[in-house]
N, CA, C and O atoms as a Maestro MAE file, in Angstrom:
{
 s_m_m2io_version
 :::
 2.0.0
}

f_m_ct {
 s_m_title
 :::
 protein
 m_atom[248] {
  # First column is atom index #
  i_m_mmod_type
  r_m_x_coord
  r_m_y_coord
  r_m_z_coord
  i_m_residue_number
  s_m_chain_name
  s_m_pdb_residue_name
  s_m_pdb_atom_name
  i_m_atomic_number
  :::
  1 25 3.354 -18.334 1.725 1 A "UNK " " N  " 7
  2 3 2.136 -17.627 2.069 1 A "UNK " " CA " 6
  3 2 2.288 -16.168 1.625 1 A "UNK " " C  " 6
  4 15 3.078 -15.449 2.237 1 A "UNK " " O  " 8
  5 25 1.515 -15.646 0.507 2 A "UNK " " N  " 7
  6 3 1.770 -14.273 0.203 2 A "UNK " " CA " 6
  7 2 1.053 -13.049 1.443 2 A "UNK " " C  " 6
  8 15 0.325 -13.509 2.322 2 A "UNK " " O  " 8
  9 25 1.291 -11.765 1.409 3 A "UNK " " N  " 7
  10 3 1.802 -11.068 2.546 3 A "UNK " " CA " 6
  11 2 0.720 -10.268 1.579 3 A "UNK " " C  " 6
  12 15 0.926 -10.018 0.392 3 A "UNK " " O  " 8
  13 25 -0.620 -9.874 2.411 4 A "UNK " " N  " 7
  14 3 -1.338 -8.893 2.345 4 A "UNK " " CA " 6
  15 2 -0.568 -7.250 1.830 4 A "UNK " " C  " 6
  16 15 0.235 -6.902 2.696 4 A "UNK " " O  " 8
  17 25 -0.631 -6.501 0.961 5 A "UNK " " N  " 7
  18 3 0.033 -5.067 0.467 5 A "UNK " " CA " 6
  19 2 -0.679 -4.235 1.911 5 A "UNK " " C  " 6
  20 15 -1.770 -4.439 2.444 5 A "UNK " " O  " 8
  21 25 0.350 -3.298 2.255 6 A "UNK " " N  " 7
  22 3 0.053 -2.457 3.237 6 A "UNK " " CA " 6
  23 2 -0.020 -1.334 2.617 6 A "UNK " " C  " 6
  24 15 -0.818 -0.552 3.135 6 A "UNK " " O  " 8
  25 25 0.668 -0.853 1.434 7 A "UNK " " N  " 7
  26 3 1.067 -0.095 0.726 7 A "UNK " " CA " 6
  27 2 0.296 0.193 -0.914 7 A "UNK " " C  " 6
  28 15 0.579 -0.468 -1.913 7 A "UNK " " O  " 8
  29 25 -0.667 1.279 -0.874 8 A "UNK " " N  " 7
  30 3 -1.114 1.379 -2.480 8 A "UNK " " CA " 6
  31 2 -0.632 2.495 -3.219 8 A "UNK " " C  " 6
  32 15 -0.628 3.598 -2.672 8 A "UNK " " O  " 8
  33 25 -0.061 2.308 -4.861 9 A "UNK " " N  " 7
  34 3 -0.425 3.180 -5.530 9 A "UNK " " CA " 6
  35 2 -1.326 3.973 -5.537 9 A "UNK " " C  " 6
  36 15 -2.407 3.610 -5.073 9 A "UNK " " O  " 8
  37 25 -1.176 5.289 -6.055 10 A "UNK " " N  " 7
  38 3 -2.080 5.791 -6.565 10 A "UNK " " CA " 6
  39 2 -3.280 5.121 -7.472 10 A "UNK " " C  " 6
  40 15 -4.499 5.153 -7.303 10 A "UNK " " O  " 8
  41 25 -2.717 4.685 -8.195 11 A "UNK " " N  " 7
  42 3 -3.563 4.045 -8.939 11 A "UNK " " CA " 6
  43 2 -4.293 2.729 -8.565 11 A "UNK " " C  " 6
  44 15 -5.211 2.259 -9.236 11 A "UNK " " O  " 8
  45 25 -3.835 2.222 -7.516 12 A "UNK " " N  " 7
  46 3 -4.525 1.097 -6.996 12 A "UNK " " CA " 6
  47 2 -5.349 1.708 -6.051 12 A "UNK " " C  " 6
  48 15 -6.488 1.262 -5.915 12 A "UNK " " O  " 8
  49 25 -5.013 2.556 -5.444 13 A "UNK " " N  " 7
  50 3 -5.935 3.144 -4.464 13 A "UNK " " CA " 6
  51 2 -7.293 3.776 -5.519 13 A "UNK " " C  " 6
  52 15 -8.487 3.593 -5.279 13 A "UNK " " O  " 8
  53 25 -6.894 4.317 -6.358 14 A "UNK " " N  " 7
  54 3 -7.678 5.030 -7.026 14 A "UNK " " CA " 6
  55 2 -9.019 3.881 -7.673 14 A "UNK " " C  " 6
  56 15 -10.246 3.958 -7.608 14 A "UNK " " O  " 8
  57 25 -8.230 3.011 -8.193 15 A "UNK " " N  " 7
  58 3 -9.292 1.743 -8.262 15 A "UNK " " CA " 6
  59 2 -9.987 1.211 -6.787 15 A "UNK " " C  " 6
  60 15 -11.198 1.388 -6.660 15 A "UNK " " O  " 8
  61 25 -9.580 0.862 -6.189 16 A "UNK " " N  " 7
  62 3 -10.670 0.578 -5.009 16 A "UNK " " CA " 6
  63 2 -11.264 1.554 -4.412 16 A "UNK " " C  " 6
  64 15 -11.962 1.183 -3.469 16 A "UNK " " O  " 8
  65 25 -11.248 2.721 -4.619 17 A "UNK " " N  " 7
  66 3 -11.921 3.994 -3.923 17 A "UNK " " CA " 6
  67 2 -13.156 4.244 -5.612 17 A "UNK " " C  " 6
  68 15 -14.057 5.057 -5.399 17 A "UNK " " O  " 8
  69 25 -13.156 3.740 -6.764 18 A "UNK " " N  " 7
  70 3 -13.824 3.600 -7.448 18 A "UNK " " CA " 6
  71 2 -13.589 5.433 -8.284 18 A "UNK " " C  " 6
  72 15 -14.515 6.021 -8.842 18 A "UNK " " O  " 8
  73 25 -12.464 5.875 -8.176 19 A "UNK " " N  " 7
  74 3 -12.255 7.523 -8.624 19 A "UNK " " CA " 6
  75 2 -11.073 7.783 -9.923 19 A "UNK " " C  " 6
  76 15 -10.488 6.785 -10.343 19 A "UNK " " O  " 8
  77 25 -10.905 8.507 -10.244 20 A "UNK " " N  " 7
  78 3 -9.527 8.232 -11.027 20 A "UNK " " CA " 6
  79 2 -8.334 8.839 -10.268 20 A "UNK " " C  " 6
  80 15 -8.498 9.355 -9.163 20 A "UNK " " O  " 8
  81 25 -7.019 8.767 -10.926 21 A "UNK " " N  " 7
  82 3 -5.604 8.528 -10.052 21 A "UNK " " CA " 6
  83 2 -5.690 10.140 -9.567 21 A "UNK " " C  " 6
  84 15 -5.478 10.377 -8.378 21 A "UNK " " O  " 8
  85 25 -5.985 11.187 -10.438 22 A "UNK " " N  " 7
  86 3 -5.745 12.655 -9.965 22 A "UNK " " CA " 6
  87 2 -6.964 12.906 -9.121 22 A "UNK " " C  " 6
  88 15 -7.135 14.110 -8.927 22 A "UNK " " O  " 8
  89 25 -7.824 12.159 -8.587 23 A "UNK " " N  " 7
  90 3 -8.552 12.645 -7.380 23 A "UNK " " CA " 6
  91 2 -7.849 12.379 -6.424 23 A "UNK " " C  " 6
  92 15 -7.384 13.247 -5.685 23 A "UNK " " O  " 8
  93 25 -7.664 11.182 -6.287 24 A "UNK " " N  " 7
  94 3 -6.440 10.332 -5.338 24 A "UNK " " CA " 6
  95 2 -5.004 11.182 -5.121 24 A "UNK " " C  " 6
  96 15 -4.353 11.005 -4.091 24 A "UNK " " O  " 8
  97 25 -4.644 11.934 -5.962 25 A "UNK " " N  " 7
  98 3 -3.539 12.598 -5.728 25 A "UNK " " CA " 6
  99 2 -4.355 14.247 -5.088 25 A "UNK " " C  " 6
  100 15 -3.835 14.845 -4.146 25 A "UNK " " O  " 8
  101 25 -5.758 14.826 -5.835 26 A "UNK " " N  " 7
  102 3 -6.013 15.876 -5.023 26 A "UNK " " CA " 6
  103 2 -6.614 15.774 -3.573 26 A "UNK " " C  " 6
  104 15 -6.643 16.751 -2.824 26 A "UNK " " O  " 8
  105 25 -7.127 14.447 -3.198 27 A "UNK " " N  " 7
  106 3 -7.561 14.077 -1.890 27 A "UNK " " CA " 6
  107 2 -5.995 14.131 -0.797 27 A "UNK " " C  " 6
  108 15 -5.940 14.727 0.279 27 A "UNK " " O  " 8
  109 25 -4.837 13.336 -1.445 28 A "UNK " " N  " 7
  110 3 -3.973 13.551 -1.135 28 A "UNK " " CA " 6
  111 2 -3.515 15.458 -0.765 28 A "UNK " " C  " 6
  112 15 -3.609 16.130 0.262 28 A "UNK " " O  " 8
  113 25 -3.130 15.706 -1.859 29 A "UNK " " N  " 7
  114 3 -2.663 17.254 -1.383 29 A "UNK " " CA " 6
  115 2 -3.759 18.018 -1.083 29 A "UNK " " C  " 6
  116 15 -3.594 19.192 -1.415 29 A "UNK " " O  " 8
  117 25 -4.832 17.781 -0.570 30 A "UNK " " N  " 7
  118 3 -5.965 18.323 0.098 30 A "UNK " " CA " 6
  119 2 -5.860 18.011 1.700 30 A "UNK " " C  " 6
  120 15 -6.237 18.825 2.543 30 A "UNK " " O  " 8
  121 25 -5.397 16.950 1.963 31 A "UNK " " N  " 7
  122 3 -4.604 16.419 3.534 31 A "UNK " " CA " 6
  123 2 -6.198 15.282 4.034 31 A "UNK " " C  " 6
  124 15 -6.452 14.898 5.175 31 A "UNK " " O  " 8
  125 25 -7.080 14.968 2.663 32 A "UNK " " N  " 7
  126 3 -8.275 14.005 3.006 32 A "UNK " " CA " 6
  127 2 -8.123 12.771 2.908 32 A "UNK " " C  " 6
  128 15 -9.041 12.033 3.265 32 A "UNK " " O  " 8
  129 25 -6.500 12.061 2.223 33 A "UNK " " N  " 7
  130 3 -5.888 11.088 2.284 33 A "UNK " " CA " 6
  131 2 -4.922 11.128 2.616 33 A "UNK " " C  " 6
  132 15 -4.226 12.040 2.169 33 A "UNK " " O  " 8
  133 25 -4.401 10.293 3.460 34 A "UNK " " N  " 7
  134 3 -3.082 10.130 4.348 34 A "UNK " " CA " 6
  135 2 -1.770 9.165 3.210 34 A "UNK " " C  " 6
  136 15 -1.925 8.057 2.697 34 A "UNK " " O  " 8
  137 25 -0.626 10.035 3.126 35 A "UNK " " N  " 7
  138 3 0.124 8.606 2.072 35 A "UNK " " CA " 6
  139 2 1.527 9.340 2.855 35 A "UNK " " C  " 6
  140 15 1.721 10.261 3.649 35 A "UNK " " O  " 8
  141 25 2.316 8.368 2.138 36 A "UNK " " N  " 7
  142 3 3.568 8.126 3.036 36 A "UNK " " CA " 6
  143 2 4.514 8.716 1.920 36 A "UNK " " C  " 6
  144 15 4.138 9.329 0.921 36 A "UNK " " O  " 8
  145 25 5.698 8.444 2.246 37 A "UNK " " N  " 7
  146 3 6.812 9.135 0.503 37 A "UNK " " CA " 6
  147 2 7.677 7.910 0.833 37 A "UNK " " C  " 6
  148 15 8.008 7.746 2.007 37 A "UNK " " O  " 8
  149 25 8.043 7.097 -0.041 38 A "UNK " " N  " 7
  150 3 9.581 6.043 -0.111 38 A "UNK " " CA " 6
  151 2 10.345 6.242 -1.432 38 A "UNK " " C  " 6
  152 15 10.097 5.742 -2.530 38 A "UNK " " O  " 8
  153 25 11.544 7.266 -1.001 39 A "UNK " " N  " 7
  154 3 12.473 7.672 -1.892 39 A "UNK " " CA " 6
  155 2 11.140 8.776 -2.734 39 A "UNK " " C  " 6
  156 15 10.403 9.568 -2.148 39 A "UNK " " O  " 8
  157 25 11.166 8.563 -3.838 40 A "UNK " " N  " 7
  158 3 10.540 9.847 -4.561 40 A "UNK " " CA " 6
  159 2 9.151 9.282 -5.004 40 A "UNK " " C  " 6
  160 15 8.338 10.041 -5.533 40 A "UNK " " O  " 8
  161 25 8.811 7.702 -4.756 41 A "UNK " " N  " 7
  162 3 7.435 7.523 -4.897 41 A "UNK " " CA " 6
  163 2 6.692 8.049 -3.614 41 A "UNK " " C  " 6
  164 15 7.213 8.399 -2.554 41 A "UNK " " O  " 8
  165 25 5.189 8.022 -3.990 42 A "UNK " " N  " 7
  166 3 4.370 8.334 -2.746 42 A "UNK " " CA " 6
  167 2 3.307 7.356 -3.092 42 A "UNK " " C  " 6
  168 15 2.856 7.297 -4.235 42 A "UNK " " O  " 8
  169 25 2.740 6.296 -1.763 43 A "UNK " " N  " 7
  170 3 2.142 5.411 -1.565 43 A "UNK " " CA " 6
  171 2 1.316 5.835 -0.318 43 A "UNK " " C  " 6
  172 15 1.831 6.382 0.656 43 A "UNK " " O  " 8
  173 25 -0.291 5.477 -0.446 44 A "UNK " " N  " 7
  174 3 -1.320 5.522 0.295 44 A "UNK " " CA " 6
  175 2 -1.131 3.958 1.067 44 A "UNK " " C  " 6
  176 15 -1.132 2.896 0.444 44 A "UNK " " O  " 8
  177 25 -0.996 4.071 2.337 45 A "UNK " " N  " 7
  178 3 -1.649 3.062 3.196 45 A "UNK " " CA " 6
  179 2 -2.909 2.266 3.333 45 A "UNK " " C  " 6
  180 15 -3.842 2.948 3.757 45 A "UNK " " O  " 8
  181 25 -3.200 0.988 3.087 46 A "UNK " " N  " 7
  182 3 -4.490 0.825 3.341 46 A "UNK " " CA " 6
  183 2 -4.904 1.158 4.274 46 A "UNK " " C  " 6
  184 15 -6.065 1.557 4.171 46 A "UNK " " O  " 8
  185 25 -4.487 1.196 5.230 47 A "UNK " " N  " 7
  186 3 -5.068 1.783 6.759 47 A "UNK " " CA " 6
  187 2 -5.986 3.395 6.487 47 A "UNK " " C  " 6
  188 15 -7.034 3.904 6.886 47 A "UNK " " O  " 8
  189 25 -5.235 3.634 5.878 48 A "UNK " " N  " 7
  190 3 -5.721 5.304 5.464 48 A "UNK " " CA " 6
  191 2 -6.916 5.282 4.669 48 A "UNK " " C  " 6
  192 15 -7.918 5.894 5.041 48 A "UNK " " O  " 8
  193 25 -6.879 4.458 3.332 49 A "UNK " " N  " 7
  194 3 -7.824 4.417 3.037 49 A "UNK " " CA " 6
  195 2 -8.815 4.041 3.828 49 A "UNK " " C  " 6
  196 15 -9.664 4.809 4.282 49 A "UNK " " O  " 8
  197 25 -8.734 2.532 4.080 50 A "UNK " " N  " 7
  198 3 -10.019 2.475 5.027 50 A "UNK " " CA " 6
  199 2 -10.751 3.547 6.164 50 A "UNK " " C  " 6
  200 15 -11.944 3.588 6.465 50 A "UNK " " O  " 8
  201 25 -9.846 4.232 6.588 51 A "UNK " " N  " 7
  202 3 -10.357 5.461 7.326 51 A "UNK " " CA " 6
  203 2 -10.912 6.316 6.632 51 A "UNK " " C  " 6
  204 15 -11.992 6.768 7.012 51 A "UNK " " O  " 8
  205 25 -10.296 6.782 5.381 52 A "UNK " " N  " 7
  206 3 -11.032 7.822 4.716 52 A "UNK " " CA " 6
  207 2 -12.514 7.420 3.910 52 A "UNK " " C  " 6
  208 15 -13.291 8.310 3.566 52 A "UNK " " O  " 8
  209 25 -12.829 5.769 3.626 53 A "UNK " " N  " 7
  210 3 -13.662 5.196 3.086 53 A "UNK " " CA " 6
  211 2 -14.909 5.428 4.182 53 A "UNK " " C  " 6
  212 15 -16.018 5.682 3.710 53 A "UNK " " O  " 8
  213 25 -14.765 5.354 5.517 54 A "UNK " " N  " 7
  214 3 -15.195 5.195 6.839 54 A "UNK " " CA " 6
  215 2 -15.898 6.298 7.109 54 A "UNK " " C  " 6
  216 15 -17.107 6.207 7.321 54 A "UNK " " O  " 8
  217 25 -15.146 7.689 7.146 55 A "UNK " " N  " 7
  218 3 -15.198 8.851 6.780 55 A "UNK " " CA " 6
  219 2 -16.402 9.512 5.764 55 A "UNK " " C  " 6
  220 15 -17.081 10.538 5.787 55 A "UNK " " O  " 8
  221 25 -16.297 8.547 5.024 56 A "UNK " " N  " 7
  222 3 -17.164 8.666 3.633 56 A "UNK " " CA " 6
  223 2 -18.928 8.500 4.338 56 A "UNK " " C  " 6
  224 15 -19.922 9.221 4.430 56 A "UNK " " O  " 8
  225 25 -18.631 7.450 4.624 57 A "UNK " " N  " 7
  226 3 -19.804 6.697 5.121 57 A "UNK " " CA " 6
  227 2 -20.441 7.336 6.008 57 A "UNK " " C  " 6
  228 15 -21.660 7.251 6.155 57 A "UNK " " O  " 8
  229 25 -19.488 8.223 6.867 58 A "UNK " " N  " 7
  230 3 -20.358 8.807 8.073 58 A "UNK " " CA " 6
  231 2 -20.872 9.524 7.578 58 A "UNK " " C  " 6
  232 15 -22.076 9.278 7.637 58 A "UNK " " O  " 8
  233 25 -20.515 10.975 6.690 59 A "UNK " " N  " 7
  234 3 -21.146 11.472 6.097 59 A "UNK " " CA " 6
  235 2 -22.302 11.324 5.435 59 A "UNK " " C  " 6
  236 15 -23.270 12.043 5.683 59 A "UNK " " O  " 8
  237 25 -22.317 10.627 4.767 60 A "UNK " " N  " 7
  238 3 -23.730 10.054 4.450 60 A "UNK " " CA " 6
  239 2 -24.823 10.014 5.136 60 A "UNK " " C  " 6
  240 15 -25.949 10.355 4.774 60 A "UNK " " O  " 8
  241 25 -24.476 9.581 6.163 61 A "UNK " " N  " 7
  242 3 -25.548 9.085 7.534 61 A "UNK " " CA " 6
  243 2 -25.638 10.321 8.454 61 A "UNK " " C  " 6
  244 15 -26.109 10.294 9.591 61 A "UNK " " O  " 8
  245 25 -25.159 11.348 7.868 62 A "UNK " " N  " 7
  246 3 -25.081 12.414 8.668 62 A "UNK " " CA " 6
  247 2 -26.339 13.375 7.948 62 A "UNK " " C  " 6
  248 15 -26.605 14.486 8.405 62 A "UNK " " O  " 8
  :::
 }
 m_bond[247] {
  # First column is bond index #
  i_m_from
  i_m_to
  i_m_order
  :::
  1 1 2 1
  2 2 3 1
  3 3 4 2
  4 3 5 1
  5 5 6 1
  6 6 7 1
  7 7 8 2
  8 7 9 1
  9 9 10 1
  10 10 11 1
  11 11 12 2
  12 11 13 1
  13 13 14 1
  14 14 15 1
  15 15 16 2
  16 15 17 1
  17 17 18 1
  18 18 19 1
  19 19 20 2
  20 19 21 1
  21 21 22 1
  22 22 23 1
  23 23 24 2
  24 23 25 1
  25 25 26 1
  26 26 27 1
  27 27 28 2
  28 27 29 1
  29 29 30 1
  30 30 31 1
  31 31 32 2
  32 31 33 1
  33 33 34 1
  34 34 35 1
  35 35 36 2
  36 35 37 1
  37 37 38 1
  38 38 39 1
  39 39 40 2
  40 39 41 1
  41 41 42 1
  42 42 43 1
  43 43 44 2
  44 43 45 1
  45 45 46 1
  46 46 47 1
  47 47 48 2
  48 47 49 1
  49 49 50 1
  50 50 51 1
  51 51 52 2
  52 51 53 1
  53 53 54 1
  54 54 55 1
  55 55 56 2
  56 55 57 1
  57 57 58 1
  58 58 59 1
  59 59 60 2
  60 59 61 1
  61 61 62 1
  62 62 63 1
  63 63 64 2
  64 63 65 1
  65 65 66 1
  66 66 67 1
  67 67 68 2
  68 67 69 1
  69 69 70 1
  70 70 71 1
  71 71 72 2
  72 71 73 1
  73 73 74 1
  74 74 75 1
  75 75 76 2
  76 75 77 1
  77 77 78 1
  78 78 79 1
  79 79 80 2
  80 79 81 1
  81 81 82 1
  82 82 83 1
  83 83 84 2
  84 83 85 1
  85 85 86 1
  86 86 87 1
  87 87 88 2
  88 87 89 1
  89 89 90 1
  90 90 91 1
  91 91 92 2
  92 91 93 1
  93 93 94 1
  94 94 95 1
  95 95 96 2
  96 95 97 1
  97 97 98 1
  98 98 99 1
  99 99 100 2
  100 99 101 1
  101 101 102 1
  102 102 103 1
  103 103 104 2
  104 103 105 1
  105 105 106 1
  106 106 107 1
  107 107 108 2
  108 107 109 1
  109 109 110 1
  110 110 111 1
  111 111 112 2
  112 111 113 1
  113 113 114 1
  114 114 115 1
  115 115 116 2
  116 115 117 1
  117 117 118 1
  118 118 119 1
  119 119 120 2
  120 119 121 1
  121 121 122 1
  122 122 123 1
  123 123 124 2
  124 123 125 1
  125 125 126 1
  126 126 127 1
  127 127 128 2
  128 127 129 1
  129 129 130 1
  130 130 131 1
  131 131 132 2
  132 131 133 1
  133 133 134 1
  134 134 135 1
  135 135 136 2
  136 135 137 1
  137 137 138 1
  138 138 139 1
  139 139 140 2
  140 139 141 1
  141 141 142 1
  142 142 143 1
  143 143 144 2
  144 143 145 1
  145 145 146 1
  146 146 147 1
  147 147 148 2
  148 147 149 1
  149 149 150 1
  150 150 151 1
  151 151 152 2
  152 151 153 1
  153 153 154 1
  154 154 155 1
  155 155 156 2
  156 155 157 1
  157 157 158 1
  158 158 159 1
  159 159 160 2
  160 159 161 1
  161 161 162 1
  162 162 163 1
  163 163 164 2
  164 163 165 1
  165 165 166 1
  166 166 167 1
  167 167 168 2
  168 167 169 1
  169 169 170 1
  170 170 171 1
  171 171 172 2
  172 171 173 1
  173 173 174 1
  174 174 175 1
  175 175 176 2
  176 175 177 1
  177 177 178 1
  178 178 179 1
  179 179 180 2
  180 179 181 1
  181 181 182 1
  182 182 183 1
  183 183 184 2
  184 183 185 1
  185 185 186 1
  186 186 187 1
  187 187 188 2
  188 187 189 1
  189 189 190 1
  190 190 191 1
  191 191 192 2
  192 191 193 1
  193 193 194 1
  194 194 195 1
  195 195 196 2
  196 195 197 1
  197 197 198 1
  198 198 199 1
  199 199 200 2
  200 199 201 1
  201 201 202 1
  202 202 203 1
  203 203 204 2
  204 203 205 1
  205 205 206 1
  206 206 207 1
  207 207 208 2
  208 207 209 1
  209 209 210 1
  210 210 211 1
  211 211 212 2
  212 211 213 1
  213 213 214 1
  214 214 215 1
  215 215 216 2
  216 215 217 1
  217 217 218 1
  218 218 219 1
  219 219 220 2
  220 219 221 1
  221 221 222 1
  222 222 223 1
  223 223 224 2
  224 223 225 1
  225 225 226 1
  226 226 227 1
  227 227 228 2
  228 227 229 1
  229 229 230 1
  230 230 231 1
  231 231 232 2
  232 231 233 1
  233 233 234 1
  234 234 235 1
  235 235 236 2
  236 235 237 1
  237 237 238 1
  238 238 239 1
  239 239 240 2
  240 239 241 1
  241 241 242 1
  242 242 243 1
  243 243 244 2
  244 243 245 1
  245 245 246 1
  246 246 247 1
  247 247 248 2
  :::
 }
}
């Protein structure tokens, strides 16, 4: 049974957020995406995203 990713690239994140990889890295060092560090990579959480996607949305409706 394969195991849902908890863990995205940049670049995977960057594809499902529909942006390219250096927004994803300035949302990151902007503190508007949450990512983790393992050894010298840095990986976005889906959890995070979905919050920041969430985030998105309210705005809108705001």
């Amino acid at each position: 049974m394969p195991i849902d990713k908890l863990l995205l690239t940049a670049e995977e994140a960057a594809e499902s957020l529909g942006v390219g990889r250096s927004t994803v890295y300035d949302l990151m060092r902007l503190g508007h995406l949450s990512s983790v560090k393992i050894g010298r990579a840095r990986r976005i959480p889906v959890a995070a995203l979905r919050r920041f996607a969430r985030q998105l949305a309210g705005e809108d409706q705001a």
